[in-house]
Every structure is written in C-alpha cells, then in structure tokens.
N, C-alpha and C positions, 0 to 999 in steps of 0.2 A: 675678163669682165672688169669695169671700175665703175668706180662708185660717180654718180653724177650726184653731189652736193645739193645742188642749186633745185634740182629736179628730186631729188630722192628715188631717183631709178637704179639699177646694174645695166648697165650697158656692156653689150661684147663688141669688142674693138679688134679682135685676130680672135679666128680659130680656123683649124684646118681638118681633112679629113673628110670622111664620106660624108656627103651632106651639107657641106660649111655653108655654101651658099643661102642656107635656110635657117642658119643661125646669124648671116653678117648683119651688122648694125640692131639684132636684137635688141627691145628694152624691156626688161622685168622691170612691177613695181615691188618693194620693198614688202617682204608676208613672212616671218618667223614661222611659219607652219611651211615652207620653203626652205629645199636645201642648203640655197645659195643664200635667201635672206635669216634662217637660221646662225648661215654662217659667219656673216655679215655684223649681224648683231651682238652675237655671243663673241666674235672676234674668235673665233676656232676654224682649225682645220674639220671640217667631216669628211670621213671614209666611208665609200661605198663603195662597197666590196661587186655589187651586182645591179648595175645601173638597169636592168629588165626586173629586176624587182621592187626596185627603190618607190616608193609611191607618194614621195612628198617634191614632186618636180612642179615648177609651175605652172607648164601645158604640157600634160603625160602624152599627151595624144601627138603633138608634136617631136618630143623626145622620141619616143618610140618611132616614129614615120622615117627618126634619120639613119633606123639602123643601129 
C-alpha cells in the first residue's frame, strides 16, 4: 500500500496470493476507525493476530470474499 498525497487515498500497488487480482490498484480513503488508516495516522505498526476476526477492515465483506 502507499500513501497517494495529492489524493489522500492508500493505494495497493503489489500484492499477491489468493485473490490478488481483487485487491490490484485498490484505493481506500483515509478512516482512522481503519486498520490501515489507523495505521497510517498514528504512524504504527498493527498486529493482527486473526484477520477473520479483525472488524475494523474497510470493506469486511470484501476481505472476507478473498479467503
């Protein structure tokens, strides 16, 4: 994921794995109630430990679909 500045988005740029294709050129916008925009913000690493229980994804229903 990187930061698009200009945009205020996360953008994924590489991933791989089951499903990748449903993640390429993803854009989240920027939500502190979000894993990634938590993480973003606070400039920290989060652990999560059990991504099927995790409930602060930006589209759960997406996450879950990829497996």
């Amino acid at each position: 994921m990187l930061y698009d500045e200009q945009r205020k988005v996360l953008v994924i740029r590489a991933f791989r794995g089951v499903a990748a294709e449903i993640y390429n050129g993803a854009e989240f916008p920027i939500m502190p109630e979000t894993v990634s925009g938590s993480a973003l913000l606070k400039r920290e690493i989060i652990f999560v430990p059990d991504v099927r229980r995790e409930h602060r994804w930006y589209n759960r229903g997406r996450v879950h679909a990829s497996g």
